[in-house]
C-alpha positions in Angstrom: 16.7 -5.6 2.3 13.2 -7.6 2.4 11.6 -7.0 -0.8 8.2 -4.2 -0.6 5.6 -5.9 0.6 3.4 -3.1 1.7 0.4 -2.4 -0.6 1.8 1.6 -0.5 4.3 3.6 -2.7 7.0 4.8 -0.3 7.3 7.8 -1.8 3.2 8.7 -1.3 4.0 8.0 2.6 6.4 10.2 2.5 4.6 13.1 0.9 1.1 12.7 1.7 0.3 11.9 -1.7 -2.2 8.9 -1.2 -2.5 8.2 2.6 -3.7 11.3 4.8 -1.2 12.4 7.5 -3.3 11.1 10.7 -2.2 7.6 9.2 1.5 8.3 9.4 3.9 8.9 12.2 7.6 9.8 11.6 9.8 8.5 14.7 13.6 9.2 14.4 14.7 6.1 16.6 13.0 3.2 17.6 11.5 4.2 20.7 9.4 0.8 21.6 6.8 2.8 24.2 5.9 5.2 21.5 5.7 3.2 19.1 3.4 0.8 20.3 1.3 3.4 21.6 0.9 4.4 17.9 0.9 0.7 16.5 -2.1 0.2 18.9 -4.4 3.2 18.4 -3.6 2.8 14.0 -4.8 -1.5 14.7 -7.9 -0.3 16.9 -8.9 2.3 13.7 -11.7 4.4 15.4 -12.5 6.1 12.4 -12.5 3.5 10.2 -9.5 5.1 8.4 -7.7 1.7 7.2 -5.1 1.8 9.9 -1.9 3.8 9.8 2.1 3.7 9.0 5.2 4.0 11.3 8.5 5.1 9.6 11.2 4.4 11.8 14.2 6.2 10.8 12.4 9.6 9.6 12.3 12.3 12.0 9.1 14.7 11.3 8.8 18.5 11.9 5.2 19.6 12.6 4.4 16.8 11.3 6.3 16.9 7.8 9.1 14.1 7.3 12.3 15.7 7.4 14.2 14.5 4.3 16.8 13.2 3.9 16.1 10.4 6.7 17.9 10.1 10.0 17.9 6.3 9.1 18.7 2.9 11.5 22.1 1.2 11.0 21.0 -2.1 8.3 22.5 -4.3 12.0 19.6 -2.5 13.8 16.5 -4.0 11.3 16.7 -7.4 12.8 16.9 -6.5 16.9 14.0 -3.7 15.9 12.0 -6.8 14.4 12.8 -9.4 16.6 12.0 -7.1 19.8 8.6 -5.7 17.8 7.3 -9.4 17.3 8.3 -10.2 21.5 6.3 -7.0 22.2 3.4 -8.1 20.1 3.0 -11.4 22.1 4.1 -9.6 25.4 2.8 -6.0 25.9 -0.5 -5.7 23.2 -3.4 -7.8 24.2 -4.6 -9.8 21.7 -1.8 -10.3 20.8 -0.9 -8.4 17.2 1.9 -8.1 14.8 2.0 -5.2 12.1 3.5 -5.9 8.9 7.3 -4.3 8.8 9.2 -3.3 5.6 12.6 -2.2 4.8 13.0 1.0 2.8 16.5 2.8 1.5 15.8 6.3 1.0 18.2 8.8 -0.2 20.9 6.4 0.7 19.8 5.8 4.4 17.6 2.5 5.6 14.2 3.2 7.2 11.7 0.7 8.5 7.9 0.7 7.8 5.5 -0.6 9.9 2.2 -1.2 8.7 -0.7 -1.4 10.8 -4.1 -2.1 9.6 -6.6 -2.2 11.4 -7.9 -4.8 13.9 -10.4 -7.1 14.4 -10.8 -6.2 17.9 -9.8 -3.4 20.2 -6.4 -3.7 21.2 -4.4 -2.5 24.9 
């Protein structure tokens, strides 16, 4: 597991506590279409909101993580990395990375991807 490197308590993204919920998005699987869609419209922040975070491995129910966690196999971190950075070069222009953190919650691994917001507008 990388160590926490996001400037957020897990446990406040997954209640709400400190981040409202039009930051978050709960996705199940990695689903790389939908999740770049998100990843781009939390790095172009129209309302100035600080940008948002995308727990892969939590599926959400009208909008409420559903607990405990689907979770990704630990194998499945790297390839979800690895094909997140290609994307960021290949399908966002400018090109833009979010910052990605492993998570074990209630004994299953997640993956949180941060994305603040962006100097310019992203596509």
């Amino acid at each position: 597991m990388a160590p926490n490197k996001l400037p957020i308590n897990i446990d406040d993204l997954l209640h709400h506590r400190t981040v409202e919920s039009e930051r978050v998005e709960y996705k199940e699987g990695w689903n790389p279409e939908s999740i770049l869609r998100t990843l781009c419209a939390f790095a172009n922040d129209f309302h100035n909101l600080g940008g948002g975070y995308v727990l892969v491995g939590v599926a959400e129910e009208n909008g409420q993580p559903q607990l405990p966690p689907a979770g990704l196999l630990p194998e499945q971190i790297d390839a979800i990395q690895k094909e997140l950075l290609n994307l960021g070069h290949s399908a966002i222009a400018p090109h833009y990375h979010p910052l990605t953190a492993t998570y074990e919650i209630q004994g299953k691994t997640i993956l949180v991807l941060w994305a603040p917001g962006g100097e310019s507008r992203l596509e």
